[in-house]
C-alpha positions as CSV (number, residue, x, y, z in Angstrom):
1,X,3.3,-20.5,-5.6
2,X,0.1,-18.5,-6.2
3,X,-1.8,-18.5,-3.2
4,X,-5.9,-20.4,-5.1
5,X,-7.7,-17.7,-2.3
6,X,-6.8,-15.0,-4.6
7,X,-9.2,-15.5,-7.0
8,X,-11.9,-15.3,-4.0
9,X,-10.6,-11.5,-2.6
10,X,-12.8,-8.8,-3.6
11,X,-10.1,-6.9,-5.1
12,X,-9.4,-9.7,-7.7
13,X,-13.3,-9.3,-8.5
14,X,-12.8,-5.8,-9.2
15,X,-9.5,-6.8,-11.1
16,X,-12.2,-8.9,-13.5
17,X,-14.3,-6.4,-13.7
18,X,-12.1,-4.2,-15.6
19,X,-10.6,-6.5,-18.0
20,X,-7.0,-7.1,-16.3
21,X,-4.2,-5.7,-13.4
22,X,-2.9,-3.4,-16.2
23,X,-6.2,-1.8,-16.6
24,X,-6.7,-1.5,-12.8
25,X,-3.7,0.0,-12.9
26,X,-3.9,2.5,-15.3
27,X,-7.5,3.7,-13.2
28,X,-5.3,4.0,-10.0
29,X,-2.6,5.8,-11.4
30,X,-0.1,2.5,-10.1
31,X,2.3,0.3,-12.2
32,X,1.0,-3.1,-13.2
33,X,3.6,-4.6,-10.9
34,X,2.3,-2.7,-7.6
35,X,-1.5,-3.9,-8.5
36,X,-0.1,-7.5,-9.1
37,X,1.9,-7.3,-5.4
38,X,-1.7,-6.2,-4.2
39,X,-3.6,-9.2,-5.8
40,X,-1.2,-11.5,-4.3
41,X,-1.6,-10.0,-0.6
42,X,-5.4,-10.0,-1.2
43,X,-5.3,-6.3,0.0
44,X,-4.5,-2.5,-0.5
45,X,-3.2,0.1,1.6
46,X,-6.6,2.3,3.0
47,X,-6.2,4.9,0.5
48,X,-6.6,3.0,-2.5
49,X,-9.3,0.7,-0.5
50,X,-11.4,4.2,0.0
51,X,-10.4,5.1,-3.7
52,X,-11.6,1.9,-5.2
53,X,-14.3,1.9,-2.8
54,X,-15.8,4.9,-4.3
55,X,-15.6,4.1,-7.7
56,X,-16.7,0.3,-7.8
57,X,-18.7,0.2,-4.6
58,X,-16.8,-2.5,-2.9
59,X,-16.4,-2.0,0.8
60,X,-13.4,-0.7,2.0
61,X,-13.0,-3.2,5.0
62,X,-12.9,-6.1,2.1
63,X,-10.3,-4.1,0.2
64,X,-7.6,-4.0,2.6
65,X,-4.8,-6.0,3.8
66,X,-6.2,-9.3,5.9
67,X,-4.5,-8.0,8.8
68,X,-6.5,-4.9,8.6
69,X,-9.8,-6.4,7.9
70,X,-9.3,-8.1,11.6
71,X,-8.7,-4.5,12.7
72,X,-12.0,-3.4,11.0
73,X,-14.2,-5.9,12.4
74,X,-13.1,-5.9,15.9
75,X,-14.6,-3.2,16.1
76,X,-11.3,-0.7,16.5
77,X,-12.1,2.2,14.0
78,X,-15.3,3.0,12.2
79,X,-15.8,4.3,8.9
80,X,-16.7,8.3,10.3
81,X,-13.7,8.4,12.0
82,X,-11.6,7.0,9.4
83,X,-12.4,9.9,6.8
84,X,-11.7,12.3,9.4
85,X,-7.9,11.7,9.4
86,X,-7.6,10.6,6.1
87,X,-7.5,13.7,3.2
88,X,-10.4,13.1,0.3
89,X,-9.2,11.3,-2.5
């Protein structure tokens, strides 16, 4: 059954503001299906969440998988030291 808090995850928004998942897709160089598995999870993996970040402005931490988010807002990692083990996109 599809999960009704999908249509409230910022990457579903972004999904909208494109036009579809295929066109989301094409922009992230992904298959259709692997943007559709995202939706459902309401999440990316980081680099994809830093990718879509930069093109759409949505923040990162609202991009990624829940569990991540939790990770993010305890305070864990910030944002500086993310980018410096992760290569530019």
């Amino acid at each position: 059954m599809f999960d009704p808090k999908v249509y409230d995850s910022a990457l579903f928004k972004i999904v909208e503001r494109v036009g579809s998942i295929a066109a989301l897709a094409k922009i992230l160089g992904v298959s259709r299906q692997v943007v559709y598995t995202w939706v459902r999870a309401r999440g990316v993996p980081l680099r994809q969440a830093i990718k879509l970040e930069q093109l759409y402005g949505t923040p990162r931490q609202e991009l990624v998988y829940p569990k991540m988010r939790a990770f993010f807002s305890a305070g864990n990692i910030s944002n500086d030291a993310l980018s410096t083990y992760l290569p530019r996109i």
